[in-house]
MIVOGU-421750 format. One line per 10 residues: number of its first residue (from 1); their letters; for each residue y, x, z of C-alpha. Coordinates in pm, 1 decimal. Layout:
residues N
NUM> A> Y:X:Z ~ ...
This chain:
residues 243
1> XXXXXXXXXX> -3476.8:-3886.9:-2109.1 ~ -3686.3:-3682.6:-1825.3 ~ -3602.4:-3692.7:-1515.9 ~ -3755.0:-3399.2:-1251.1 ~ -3649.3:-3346.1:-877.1 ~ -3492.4:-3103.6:-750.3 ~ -3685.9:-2931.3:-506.1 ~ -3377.1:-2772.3:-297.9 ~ -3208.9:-3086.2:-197.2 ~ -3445.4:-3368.7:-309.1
11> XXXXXXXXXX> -3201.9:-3538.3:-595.8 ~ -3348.6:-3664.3:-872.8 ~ -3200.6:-3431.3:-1161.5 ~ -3249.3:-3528.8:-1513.6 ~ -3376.4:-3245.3:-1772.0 ~ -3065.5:-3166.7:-1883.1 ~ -2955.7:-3142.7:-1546.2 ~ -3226.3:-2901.9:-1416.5 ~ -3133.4:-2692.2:-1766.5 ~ -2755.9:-2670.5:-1641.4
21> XXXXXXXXXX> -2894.5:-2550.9:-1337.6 ~ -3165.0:-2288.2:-1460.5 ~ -2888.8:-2148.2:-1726.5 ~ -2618.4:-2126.5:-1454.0 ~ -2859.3:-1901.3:-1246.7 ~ -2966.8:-1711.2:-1532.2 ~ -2609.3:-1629.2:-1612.4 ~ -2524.2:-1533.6:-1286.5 ~ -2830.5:-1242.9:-1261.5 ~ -2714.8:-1097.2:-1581.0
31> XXXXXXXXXX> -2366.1:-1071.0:-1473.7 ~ -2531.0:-846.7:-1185.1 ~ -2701.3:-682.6:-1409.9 ~ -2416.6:-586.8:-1612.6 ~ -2217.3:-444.4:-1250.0 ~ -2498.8:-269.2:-1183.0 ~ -2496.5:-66.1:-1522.6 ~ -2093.7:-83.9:-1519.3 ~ -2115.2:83.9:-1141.5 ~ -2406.3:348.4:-1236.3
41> XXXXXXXXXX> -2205.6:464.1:-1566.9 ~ -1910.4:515.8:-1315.7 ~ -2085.7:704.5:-1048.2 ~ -2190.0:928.6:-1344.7 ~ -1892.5:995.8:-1458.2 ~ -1723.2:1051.2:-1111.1 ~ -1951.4:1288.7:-1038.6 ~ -1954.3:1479.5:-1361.8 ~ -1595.8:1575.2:-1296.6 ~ -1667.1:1699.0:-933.7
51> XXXXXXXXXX> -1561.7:1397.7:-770.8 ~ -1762.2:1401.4:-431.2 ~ -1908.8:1126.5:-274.1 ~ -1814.1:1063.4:57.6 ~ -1538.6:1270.2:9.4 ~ -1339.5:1161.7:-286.8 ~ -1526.2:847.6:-349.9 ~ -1783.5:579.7:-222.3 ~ -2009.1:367.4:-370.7 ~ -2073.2:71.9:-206.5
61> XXXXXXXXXX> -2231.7:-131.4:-481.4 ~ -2462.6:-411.3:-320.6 ~ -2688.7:-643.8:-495.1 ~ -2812.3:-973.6:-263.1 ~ -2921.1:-1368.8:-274.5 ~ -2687.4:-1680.2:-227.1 ~ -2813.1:-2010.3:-186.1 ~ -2508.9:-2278.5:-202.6 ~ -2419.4:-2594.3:-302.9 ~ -2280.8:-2547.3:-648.7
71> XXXXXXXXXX> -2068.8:-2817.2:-867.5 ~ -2160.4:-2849.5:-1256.9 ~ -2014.1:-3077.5:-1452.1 ~ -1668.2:-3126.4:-1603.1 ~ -1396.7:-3323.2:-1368.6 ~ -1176.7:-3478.3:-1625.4 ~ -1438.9:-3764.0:-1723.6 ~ -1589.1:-3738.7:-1396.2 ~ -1970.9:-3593.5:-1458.9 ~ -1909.5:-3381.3:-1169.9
81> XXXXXXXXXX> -2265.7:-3347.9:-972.8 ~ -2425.1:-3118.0:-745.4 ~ -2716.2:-2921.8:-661.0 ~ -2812.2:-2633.3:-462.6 ~ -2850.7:-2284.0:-631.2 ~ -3031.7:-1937.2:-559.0 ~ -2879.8:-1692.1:-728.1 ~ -2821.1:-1280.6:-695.1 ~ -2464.8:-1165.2:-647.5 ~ -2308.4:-808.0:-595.5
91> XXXXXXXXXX> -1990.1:-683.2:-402.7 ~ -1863.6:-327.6:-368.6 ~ -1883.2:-60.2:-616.9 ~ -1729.7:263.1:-664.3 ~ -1373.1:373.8:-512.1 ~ -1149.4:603.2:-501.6 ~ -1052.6:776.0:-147.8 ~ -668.2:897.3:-120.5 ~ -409.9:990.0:110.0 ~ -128.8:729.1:187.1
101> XXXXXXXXXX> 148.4:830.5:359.2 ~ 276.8:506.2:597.4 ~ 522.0:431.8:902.0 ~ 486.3:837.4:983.4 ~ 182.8:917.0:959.7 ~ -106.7:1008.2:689.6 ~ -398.5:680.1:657.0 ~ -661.5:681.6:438.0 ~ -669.0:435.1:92.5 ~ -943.1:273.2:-117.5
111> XXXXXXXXXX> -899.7:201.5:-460.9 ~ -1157.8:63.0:-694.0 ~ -1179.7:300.9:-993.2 ~ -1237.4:94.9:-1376.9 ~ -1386.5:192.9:-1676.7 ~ -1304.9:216.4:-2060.0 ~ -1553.3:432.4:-2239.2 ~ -1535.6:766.7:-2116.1 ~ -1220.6:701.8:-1956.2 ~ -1163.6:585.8:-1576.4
121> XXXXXXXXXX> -850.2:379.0:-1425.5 ~ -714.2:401.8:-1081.1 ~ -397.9:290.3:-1068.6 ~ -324.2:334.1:-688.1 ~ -332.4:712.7:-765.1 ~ -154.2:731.5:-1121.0 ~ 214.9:662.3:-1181.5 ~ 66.6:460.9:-1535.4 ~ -124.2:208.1:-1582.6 ~ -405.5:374.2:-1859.5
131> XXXXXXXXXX> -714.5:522.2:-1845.6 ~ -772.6:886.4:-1821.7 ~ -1052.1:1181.0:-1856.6 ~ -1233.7:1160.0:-1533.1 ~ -1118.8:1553.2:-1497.9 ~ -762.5:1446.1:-1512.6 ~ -802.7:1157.1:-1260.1 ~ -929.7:1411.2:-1047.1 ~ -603.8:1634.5:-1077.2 ~ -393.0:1309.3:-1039.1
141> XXXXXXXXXX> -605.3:1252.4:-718.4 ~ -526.2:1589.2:-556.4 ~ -157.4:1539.7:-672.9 ~ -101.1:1223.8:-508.3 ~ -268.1:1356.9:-213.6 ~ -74.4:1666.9:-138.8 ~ 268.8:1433.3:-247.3 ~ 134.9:1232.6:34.2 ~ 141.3:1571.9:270.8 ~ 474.6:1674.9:140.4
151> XXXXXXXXXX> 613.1:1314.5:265.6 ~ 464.6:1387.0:585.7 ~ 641.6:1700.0:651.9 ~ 949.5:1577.4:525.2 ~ 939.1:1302.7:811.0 ~ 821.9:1509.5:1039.0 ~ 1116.5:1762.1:1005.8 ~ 1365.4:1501.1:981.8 ~ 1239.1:1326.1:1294.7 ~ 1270.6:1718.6:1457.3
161> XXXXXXXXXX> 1640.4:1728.6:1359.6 ~ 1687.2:1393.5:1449.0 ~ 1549.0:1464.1:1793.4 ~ 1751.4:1809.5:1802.7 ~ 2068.9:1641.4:1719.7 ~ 2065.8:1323.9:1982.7 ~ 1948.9:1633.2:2212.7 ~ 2258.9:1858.9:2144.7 ~ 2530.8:1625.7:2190.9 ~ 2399.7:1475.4:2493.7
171> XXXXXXXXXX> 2477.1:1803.6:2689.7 ~ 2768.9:1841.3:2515.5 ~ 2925.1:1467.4:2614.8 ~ 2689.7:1361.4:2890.3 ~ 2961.6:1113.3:2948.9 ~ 2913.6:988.5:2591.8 ~ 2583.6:732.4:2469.1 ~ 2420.8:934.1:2200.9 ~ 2170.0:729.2:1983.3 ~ 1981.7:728.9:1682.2
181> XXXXXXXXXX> 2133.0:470.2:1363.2 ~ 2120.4:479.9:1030.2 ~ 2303.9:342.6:717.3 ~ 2294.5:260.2:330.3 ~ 2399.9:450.4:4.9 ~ 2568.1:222.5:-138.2 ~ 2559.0:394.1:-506.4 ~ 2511.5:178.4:-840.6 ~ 2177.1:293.3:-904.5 ~ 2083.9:408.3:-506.4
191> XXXXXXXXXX> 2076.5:194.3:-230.7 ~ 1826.5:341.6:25.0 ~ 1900.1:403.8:430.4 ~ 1885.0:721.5:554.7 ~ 1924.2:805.8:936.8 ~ 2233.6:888.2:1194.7 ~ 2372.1:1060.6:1525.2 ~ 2586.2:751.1:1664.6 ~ 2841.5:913.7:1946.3 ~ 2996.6:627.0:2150.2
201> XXXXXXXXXX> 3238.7:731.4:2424.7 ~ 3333.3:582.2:2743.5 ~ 3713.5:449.0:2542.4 ~ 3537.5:281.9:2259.8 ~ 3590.7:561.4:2048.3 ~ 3290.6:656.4:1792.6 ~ 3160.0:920.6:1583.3 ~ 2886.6:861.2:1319.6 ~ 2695.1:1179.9:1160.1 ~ 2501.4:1208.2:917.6
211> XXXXXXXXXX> 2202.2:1464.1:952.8 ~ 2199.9:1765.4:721.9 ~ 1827.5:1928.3:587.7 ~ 1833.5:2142.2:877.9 ~ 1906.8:2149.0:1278.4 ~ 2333.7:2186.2:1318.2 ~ 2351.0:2075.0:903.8 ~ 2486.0:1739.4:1046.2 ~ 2826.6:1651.2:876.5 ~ 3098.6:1366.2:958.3
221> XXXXXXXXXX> 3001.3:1007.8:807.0 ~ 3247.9:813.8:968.4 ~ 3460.2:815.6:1323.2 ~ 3652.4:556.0:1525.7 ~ 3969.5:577.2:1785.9 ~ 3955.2:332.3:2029.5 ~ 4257.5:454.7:2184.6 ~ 4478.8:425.0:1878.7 ~ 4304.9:102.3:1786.8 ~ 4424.7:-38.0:2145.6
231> XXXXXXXXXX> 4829.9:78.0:2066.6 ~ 5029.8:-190.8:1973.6 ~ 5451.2:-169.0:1856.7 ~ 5599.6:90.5:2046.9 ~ 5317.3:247.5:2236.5 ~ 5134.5:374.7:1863.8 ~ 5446.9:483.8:1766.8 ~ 5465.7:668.3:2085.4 ~ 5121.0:806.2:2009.2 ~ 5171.5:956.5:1699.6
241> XXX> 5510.8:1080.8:1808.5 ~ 5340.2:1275.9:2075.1 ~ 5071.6:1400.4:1881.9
């Protein structure tokens, strides 16, 4: 058996050794190779379908050189050993630009897009996990992004009504703390909060609405006496008496 040195680190690799090595590296640039085609057949077919880049898409597909300390060798019967490497990697590639509607406000995703054939997947912008015509993932694309408008406007008129409603009964009980809280449906197959007009007045008394789809559509979600909660024996029975 051989032995050569290796010229990186100055071990003494045997021929086998330096083969491990010189296959490992060749491996690695024809896995590059193979992203670079995978990334260029993309960008084709992105583009074909009017996807524009910049716009719709990026492409930040990057080929470049690593040198590091890599570990051959199998660790179970302990013929781990290691030896510095040169090899070409590549990051980036092709993906997808969408609207993402967050915490209020519109932000901009990145998805990488995948491909089958003919056929692309981008699953941040589909409701299914498949490939599809790169015309159609287009369409799904401008779908998702006006949905992502749609929520935006939603919020943005519920947050008006919101601010209408605290508004309006503040002048109307300016004695009273008006404040925005919010609650659960509690509904077998629903469970979600949704947002309410909390009225407490100065005798513990509360009342709780919930907003309607438009400015005075508010309706009664719940309500509290404090003044009948206080009566006790005679003095409730008093109270309703009265009433």
């Amino acid at each position: 058996m051989s032995i050569q040195l290796d010229l990186f680190e100055g071990k003494v690799l045997t021929t086998e050794q330096r083969l491990e090595v010189s296959n490992y590296i060749s491996r690695c640039d024809k896995e590059v190779s193979r992203k670079q085609i995978e990334n260029r057949e993309i960008g084709l077919l992105l583009d074909e379908a009017g996807f524009r880049e910049g716009i719709d898409y990026i492409n930040n597909f990057d080929v470049f050189e690593k040198t590091y300390d890599h570990e051959f060798g199998y660790s179970y019967n302990n013929t781990q050993w290691m030896a510095e490497v040169n090899v070409m990697r590549s990051s980036g590639g092709c993906q997808i630009l969408f609207d993402s509607f967050r915490k209020g406000k519109i932000e901009m995703g990145k998805s990488y897009v995948y491909r089958e054939g003919n056929k692309l997947q981008c699953t941040c912008i589909t409701s299914q996990y498949r490939y599809y015509k790169p015309s159609s993932l287009l369409t799904k694309l401008k779908e998702h992004n006006s949905y992502s408008l749609t929520q935006l406007e939603s919020f943005n008129k519920k947050q008006n009504t919101i601010e209408y409603t605290v508004e309006k009964y503040t002048k109307l009980f300016p004695n009273a703390e008006v404040k925005i809280g919010s609650d659960y449906n509690r509904g077998r197959n629903n469970y979600s909060e949704f947002k309410t007009v909390i009225i407490n007045f100065p005798s513990g008394s509360y009342v709780i609405y919930r907003l309607g789809y438009d400015n005075d559509g508010e309706y009664l979600h719940k309500s509290f006496d404090g003044v009948v909660d206080a009566l006790k024996g005679m003095d409730l029975l008093n109270h309703f008496n009265n009433q």
